[in-house]
BALOBA-1460 file (C-alpha; in Angstrom, 3 decimals):
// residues 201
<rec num="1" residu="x" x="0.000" y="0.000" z="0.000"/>
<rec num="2" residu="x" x="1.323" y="3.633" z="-1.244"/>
<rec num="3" residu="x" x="1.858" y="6.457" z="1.257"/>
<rec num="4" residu="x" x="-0.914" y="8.621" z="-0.533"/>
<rec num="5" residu="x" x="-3.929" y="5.396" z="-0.417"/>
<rec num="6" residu="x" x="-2.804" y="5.136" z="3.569"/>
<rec num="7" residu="x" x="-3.285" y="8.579" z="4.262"/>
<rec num="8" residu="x" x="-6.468" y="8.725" z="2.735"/>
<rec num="9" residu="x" x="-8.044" y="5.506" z="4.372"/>
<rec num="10" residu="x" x="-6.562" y="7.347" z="7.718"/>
<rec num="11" residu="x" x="-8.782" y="10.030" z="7.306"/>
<rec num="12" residu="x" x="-11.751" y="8.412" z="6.099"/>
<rec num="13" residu="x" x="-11.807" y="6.317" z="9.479"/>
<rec num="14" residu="x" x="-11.153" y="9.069" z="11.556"/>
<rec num="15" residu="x" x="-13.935" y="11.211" z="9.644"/>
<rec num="16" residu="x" x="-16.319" y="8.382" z="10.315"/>
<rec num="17" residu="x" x="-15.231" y="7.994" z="13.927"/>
<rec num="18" residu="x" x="-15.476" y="11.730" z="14.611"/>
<rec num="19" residu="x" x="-19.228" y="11.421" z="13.185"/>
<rec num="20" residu="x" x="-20.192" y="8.394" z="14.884"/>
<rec num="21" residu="x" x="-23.166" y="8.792" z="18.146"/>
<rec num="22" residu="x" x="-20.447" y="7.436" z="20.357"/>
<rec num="23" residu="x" x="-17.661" y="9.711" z="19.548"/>
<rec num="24" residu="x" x="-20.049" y="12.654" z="19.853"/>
<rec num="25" residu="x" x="-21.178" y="10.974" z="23.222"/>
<rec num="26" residu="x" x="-17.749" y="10.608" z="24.900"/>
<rec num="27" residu="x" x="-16.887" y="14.262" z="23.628"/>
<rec num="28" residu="x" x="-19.548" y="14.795" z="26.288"/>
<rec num="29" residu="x" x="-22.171" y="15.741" z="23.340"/>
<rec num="30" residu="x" x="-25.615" y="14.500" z="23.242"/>
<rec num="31" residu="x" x="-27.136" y="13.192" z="20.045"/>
<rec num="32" residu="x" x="-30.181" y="14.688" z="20.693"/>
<rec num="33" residu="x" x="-31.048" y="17.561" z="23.348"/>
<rec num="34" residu="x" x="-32.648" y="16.363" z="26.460"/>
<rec num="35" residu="x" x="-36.038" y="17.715" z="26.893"/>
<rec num="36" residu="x" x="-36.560" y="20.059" z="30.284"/>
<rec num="37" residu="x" x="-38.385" y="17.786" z="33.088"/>
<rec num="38" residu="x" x="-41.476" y="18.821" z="34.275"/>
<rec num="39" residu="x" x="-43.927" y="18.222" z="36.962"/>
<rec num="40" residu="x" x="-47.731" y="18.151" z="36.893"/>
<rec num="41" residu="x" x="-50.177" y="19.049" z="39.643"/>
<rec num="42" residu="x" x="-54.302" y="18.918" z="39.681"/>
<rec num="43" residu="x" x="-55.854" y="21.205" z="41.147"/>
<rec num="44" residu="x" x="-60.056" y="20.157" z="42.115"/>
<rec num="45" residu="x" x="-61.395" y="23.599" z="42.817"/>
<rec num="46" residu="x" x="-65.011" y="24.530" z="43.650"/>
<rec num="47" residu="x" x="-65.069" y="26.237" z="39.872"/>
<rec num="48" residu="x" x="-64.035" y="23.004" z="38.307"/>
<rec num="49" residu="x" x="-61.040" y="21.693" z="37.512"/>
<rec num="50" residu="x" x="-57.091" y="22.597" z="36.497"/>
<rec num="51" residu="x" x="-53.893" y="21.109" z="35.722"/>
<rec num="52" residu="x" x="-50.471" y="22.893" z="35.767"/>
<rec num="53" residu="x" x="-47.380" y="21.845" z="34.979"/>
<rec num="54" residu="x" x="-44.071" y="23.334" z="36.593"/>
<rec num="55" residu="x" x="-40.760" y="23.566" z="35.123"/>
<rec num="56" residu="x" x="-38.426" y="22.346" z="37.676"/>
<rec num="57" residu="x" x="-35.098" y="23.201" z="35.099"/>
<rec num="58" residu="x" x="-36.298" y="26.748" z="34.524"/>
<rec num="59" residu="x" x="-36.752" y="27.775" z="38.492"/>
<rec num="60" residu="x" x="-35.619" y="24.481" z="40.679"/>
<rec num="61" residu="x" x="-35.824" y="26.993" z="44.364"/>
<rec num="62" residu="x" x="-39.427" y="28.131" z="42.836"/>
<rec num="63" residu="x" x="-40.699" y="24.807" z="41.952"/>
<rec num="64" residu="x" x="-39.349" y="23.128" z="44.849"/>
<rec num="65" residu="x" x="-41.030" y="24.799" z="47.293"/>
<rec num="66" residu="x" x="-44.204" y="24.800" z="45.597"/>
<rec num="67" residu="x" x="-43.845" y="21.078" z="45.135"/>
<rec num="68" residu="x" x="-43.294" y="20.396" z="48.808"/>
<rec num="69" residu="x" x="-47.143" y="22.780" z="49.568"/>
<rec num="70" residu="x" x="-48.615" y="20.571" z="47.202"/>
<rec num="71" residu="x" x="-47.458" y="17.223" z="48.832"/>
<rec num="72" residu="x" x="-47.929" y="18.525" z="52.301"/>
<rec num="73" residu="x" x="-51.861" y="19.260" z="51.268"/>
<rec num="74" residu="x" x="-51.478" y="22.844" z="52.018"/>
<rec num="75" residu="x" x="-53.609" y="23.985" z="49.302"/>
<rec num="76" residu="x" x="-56.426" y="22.312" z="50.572"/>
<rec num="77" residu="x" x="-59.148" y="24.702" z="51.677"/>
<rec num="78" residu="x" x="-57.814" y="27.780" z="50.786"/>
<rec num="79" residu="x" x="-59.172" y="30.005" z="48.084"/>
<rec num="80" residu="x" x="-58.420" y="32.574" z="45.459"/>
<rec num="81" residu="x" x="-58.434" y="35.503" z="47.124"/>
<rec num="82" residu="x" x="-57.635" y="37.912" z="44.295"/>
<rec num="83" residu="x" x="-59.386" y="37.773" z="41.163"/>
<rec num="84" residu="x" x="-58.410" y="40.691" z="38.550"/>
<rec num="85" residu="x" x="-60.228" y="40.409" z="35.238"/>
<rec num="86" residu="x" x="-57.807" y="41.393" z="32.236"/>
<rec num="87" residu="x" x="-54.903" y="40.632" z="34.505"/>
<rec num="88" residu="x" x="-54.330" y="37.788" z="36.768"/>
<rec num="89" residu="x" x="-56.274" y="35.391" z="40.075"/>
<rec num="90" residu="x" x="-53.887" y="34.787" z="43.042"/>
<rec num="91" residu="x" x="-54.579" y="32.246" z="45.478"/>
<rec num="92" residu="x" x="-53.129" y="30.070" z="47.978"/>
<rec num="93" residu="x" x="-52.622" y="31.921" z="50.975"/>
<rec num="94" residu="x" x="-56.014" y="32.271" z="52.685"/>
<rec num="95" residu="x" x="-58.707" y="29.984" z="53.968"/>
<rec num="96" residu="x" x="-62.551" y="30.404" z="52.966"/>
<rec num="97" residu="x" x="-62.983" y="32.610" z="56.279"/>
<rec num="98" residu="x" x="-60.199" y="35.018" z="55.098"/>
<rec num="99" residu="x" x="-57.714" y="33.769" z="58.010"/>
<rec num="100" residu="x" x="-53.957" y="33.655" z="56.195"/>
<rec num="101" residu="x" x="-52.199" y="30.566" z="56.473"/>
<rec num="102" residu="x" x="-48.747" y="30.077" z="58.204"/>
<rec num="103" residu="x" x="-46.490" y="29.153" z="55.855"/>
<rec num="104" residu="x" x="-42.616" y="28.014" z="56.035"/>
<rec num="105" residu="x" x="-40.287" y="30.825" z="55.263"/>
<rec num="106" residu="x" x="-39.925" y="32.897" z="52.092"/>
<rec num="107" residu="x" x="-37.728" y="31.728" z="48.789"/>
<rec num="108" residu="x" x="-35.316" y="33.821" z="46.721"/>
<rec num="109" residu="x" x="-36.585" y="34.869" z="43.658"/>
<rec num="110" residu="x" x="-36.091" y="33.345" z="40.291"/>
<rec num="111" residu="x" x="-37.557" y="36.025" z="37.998"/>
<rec num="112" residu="x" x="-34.418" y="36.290" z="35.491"/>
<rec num="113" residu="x" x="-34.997" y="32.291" z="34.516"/>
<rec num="114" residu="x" x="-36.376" y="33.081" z="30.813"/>
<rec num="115" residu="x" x="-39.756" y="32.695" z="31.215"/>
<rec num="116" residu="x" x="-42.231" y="35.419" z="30.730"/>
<rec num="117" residu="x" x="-45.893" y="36.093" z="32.480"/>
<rec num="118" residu="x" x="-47.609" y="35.341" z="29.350"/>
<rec num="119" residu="x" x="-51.634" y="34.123" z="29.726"/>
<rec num="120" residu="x" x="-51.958" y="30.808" z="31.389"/>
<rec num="121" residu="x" x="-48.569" y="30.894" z="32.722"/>
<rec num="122" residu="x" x="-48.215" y="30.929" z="36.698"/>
<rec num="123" residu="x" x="-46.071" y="32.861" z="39.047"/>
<rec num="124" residu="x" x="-45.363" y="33.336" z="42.528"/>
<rec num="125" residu="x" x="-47.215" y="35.963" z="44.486"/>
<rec num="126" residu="x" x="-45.009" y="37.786" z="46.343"/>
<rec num="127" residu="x" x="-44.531" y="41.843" z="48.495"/>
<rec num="128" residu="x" x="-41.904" y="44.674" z="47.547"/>
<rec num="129" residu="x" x="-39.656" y="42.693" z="49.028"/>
<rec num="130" residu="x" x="-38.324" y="40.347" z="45.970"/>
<rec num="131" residu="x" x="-37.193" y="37.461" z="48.159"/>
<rec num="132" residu="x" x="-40.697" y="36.962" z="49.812"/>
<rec num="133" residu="x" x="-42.544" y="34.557" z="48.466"/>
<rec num="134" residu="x" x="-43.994" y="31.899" z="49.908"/>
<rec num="135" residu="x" x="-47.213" y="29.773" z="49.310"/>
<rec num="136" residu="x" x="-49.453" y="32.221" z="47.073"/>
<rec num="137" residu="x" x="-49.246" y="31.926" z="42.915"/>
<rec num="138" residu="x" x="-51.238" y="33.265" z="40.588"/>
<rec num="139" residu="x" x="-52.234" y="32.413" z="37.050"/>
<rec num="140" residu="x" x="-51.919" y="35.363" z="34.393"/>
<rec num="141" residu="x" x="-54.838" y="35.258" z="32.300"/>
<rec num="142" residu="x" x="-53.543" y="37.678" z="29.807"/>
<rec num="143" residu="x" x="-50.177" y="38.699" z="28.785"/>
<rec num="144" residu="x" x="-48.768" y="40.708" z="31.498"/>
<rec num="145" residu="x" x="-45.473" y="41.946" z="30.039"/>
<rec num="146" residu="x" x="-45.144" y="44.538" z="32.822"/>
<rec num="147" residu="x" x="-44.638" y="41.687" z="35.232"/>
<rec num="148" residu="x" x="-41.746" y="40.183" z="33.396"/>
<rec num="149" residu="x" x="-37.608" y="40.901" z="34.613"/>
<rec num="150" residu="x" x="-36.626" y="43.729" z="35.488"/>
<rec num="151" residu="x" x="-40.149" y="45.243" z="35.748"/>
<rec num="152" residu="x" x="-42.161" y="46.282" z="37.479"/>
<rec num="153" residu="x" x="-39.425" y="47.263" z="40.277"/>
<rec num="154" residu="x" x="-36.253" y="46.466" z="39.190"/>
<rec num="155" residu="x" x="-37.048" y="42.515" z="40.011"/>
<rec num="156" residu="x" x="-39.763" y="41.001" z="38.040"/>
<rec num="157" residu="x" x="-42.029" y="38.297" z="38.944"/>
<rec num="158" residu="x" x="-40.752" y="34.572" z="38.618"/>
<rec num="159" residu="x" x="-42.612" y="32.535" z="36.487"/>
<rec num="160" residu="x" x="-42.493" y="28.606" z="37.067"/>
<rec num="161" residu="x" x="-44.877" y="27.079" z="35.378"/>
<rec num="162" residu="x" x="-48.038" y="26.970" z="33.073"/>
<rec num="163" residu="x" x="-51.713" y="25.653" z="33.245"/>
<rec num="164" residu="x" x="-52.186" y="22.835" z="30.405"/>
<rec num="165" residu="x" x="-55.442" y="21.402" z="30.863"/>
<rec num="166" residu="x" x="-58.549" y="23.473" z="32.320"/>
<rec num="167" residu="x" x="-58.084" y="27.223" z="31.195"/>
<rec num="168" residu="x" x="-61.581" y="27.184" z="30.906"/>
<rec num="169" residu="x" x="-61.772" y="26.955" z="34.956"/>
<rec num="170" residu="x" x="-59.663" y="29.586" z="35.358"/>
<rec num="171" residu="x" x="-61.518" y="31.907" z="33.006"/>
<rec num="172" residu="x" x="-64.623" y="30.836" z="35.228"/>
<rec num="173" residu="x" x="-62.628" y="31.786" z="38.068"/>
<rec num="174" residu="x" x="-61.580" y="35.609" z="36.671"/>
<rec num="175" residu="x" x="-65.013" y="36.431" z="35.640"/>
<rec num="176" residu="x" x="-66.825" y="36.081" z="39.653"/>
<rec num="177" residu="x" x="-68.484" y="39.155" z="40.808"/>
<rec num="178" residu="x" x="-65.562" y="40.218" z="43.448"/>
<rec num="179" residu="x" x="-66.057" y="42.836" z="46.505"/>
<rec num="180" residu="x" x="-63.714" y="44.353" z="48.975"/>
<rec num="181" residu="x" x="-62.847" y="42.348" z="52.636"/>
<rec num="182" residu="x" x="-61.729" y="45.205" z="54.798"/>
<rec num="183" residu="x" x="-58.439" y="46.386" z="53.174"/>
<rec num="184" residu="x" x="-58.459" y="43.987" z="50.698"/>
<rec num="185" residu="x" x="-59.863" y="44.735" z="47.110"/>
<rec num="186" residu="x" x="-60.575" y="42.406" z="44.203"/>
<rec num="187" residu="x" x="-61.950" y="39.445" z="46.541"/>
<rec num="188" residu="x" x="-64.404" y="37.102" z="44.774"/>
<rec num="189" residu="x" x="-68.083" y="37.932" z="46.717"/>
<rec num="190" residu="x" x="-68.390" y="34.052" z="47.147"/>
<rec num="191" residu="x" x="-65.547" y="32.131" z="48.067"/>
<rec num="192" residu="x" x="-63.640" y="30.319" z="45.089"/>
<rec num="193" residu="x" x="-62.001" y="26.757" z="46.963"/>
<rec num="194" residu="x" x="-58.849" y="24.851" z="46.394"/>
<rec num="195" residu="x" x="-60.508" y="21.657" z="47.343"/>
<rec num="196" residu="x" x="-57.465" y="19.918" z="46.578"/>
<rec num="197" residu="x" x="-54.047" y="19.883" z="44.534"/>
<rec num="198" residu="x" x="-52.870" y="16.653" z="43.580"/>
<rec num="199" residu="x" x="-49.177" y="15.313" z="41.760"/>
<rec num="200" residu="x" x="-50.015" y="13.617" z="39.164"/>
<rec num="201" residu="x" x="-48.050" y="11.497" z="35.911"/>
């Protein structure tokens, strides 16, 4: 065999090995992207029902703590206390007599994670203070651009996940006849209920 036919065999093989799925593999390169995991939880509410799922990937802090309300049946029995048509329903916090809920202590925020408050997508609920959410969400039911990083305060509002089956519930939900509780505004006149939120496959 001639110099010039070995070369060229040489760098057919080594073509064919650079292009092979295990050469790309143990260059630490996937042959195909791994999709983002997600979560999905059911929510039973006295408007019907809803499911959401969470994006553990995009906000792991966010969805964690949510996760671990959810499995500790924290949801159960409280309601949506805020109900803005043409913006948003937040819930999670209070029970049907308006009594807030202890909850554990408050997360850091994961507003800067990509995802924006577009309609159906949920975020958490939270006071000036950027680091203090806790329990409450709410789902957007229209685009609320104003909500995304770095507005509306410099911080944004950190979006985690996104309601998949049941939008029809929630537009149920954002269309009650709503009155003011004391200081609070916006409160639907009969009480909306989480009866229960459930993990499911």
């Amino acid at each position: 065999m001639n110099v010039s036919r070995r070369i060229v065999l040489a760098g057919l093989m080594a073509a064919a090995t650079a292009l092979s799925p295990l050469a790309a593999m143990a260059q630490g390169a996937s042959p195909a992207a791994a999709a983002p995991r997600t979560e999905r939880v059911q929510f039973v509410t006295s408007a019907g029902k809803f499911t959401m799922e969470v994006y553990p990937d995009a906000a792991p802090k966010t969805v964690a703590n949510f996760m671990e309300y959810v499995k500790s049946g924290f949801y159960s029995g409280t309601i949506f206390h805020r109900v803005i048509n043409g913006f948003m329903v937040q819930g999670g916090g209070f029970d049907r007599d308006m009594k807030e809920k202890p909850t554990r202590a408050p997360i850091p925020l994961e507003s800067q994670n990509g995802l924006k408050n577009k309609a159906g997508t949920v975020a958490m609920a939270r006071t000036s203070n950027p680091n203090s959410a806790a329990a409450q969400f709410f789902v957007n039911v229209v685009d609320n651009s104003n909500l995304d990083y770095p507005q509306p305060d410099g911080n944004g509002y950190a979006v985690f996940g996104k309601v998949v089956e049941g939008m029809d519930t929630i537009d149920k939900i954002k269309s009650v006849p709503t009155t003011a509780y004391g200081a609070m505004r916006n409160v639907p006149a009969a009480p909306v209920v989480i009866e229960s939120a459930t993990v499911i496959k």
